[in-house]
N, C-alpha and C positions, 0 to 999 in steps of 0.2 A: 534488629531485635537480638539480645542475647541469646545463649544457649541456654540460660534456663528456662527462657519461657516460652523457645520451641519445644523444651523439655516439657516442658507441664500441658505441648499444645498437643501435643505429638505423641504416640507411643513410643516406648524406646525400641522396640523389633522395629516399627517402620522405618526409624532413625537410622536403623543399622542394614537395614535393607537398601534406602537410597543414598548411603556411604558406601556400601559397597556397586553399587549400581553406577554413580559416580567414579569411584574406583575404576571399572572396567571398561567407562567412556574414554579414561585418561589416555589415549594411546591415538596419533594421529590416522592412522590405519581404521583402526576404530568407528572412531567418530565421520570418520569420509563411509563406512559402511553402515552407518545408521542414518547417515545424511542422504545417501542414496536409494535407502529403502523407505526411508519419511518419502520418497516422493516417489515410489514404484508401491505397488499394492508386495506386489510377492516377484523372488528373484532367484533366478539358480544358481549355484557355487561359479559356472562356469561365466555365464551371464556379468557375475560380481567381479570375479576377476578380470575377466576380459574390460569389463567397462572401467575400472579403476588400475588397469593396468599392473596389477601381480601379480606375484608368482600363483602356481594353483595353491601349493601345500601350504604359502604364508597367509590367501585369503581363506584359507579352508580352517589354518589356526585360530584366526582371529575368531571366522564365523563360532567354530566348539564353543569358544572363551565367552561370547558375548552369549551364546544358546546355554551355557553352564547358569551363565548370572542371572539369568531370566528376563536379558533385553530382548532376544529372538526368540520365535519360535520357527519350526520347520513340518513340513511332511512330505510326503513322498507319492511321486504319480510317475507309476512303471519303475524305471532306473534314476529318474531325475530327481533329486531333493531339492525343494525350494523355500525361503526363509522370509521370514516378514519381519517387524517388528511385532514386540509383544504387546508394547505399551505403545500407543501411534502419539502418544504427545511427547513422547521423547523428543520427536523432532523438533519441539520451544525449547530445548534446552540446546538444541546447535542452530536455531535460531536467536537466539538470546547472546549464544558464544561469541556470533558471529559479528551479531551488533554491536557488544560490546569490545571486541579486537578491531573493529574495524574503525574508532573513536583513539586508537592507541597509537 
């Protein structure tokens, strides 16, 4: 379909909501941290790191970056903050990544 007639299907704030959503998927760090949380209910910073193997301060950037764009949310029990995803069908879209890299 064109862009005009997602245009006419679509509001334009949602357009620009799921471009920038899109946006903030683009980064492979990323996308391995929403692909992890599509399949965990809720996860700690240290949890994240440790299972994706980085540094704490780069999974702790990434987490802010994705909690700014509105893919995570977070709260806190005691000391520990733990993070979900926002939107849980995110996960069709690094399922759909997947399928489709994986035909390349």
């Amino acid at each position: 379909m064109s862009m005009r007639n997602l245009l006419s299907r679509v509001e334009t704030k949602k357009i620009d909501k799921a471009a920038s959503m899109l946006k903030v998927l683009a980064h492979p760090k990323r996308l391995a941290i929403v692909d992890l949380l599509g399949k965990e209910e809720k996860m700690t910073v240290t949890e994240i790191y440790q299972y994706l193997d980085l540094p704490q301060a780069i999974a702790s950037q990434h987490l802010i970056t994705l909690k700014d764009k509105g893919v995570l949310s977070s709260f806190k029990v005691g000391t520990k903050i733990y993070y979900s995803l926002s939107i849980p069908k995110l996960i069709d879209v690094i399922d759909c990544l997947e399928e489709c890299c994986s035909d390349m």
